[in-house]
C-alpha positions as CSV (number, residue, x, y, z in Angstrom):
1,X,12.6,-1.7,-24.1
2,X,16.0,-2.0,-25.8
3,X,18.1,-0.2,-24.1
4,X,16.9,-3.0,-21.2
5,X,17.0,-5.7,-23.3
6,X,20.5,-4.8,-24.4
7,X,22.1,-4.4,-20.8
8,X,20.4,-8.3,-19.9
9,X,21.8,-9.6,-22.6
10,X,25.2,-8.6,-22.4
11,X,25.0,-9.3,-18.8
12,X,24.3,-13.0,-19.4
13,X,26.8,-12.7,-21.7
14,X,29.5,-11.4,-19.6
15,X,28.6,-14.0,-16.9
16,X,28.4,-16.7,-19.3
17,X,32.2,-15.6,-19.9
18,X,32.9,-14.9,-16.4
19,X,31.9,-18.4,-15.4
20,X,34.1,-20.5,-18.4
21,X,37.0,-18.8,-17.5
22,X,37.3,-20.1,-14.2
23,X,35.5,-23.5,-15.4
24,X,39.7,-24.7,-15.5
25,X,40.9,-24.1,-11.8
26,X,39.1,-26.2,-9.1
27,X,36.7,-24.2,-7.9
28,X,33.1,-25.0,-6.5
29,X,29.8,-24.1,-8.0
30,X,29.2,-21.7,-5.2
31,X,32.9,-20.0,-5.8
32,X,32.4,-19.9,-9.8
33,X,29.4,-18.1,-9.2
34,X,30.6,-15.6,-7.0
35,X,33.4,-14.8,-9.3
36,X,31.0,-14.4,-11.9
37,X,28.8,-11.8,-10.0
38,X,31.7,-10.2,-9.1
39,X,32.6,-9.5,-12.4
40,X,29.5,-8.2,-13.4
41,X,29.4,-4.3,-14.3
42,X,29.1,-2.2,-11.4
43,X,28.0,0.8,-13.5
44,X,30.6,3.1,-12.6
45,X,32.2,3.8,-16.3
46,X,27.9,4.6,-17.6
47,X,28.3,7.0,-14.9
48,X,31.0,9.0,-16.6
49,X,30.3,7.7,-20.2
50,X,26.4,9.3,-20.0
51,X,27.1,12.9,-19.1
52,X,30.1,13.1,-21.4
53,X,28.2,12.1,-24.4
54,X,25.8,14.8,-24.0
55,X,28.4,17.2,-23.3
56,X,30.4,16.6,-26.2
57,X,27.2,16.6,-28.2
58,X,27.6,19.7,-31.3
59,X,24.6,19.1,-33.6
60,X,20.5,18.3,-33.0
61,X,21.4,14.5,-34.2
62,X,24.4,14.1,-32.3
63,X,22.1,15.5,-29.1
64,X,19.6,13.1,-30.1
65,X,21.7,10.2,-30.1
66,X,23.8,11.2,-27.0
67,X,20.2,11.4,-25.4
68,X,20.1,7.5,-26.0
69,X,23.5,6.7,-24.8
70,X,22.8,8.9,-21.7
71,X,19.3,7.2,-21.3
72,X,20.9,3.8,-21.4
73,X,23.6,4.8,-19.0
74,X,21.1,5.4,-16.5
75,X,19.0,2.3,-17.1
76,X,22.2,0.2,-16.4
77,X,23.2,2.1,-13.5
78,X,19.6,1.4,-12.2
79,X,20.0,-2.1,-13.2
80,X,23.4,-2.7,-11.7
81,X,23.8,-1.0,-9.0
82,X,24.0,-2.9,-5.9
């Protein structure tokens, strides 16, 4: 629910950037958009940012919350993934 609503959001976000930062150079509609899906997270730092969260993890809380971040790692490398 959040966690997915999170990774959207700063997806369009992160597009939305993606696409006014090459808004200046003369490129066409088809090219800004490919730069902007290029630049779109690939999911290879969740990867490493999940399991290292639960690892470093010392108390029941801290567990609990790495739980989260290691949950929404793995929905954004299911979402993003290519």
């Amino acid at each position: 629910g959040l966690g997915v609503a999170l990774i959207v959001i700063s997806g369009a976000f992160r597009f939305a950037a993606t696409s006014n930062a090459v808004r200046g150079f003369s490129l066409k509609p088809k090219e800004r958009l490919f730069v902007a899906l290029a630049w779109l997270p690939k999911a290879t730092v969740q990867a490493a940012v999940g399991a290292v969260a639960l690892d470093a993890a010392d108390s029941s809380g801290e567990r609990e919350r790495a739980r989260i971040v290691l949950t929404v790692a793995v929905l954004a490398i299911v979402l993003t993934a290519p």
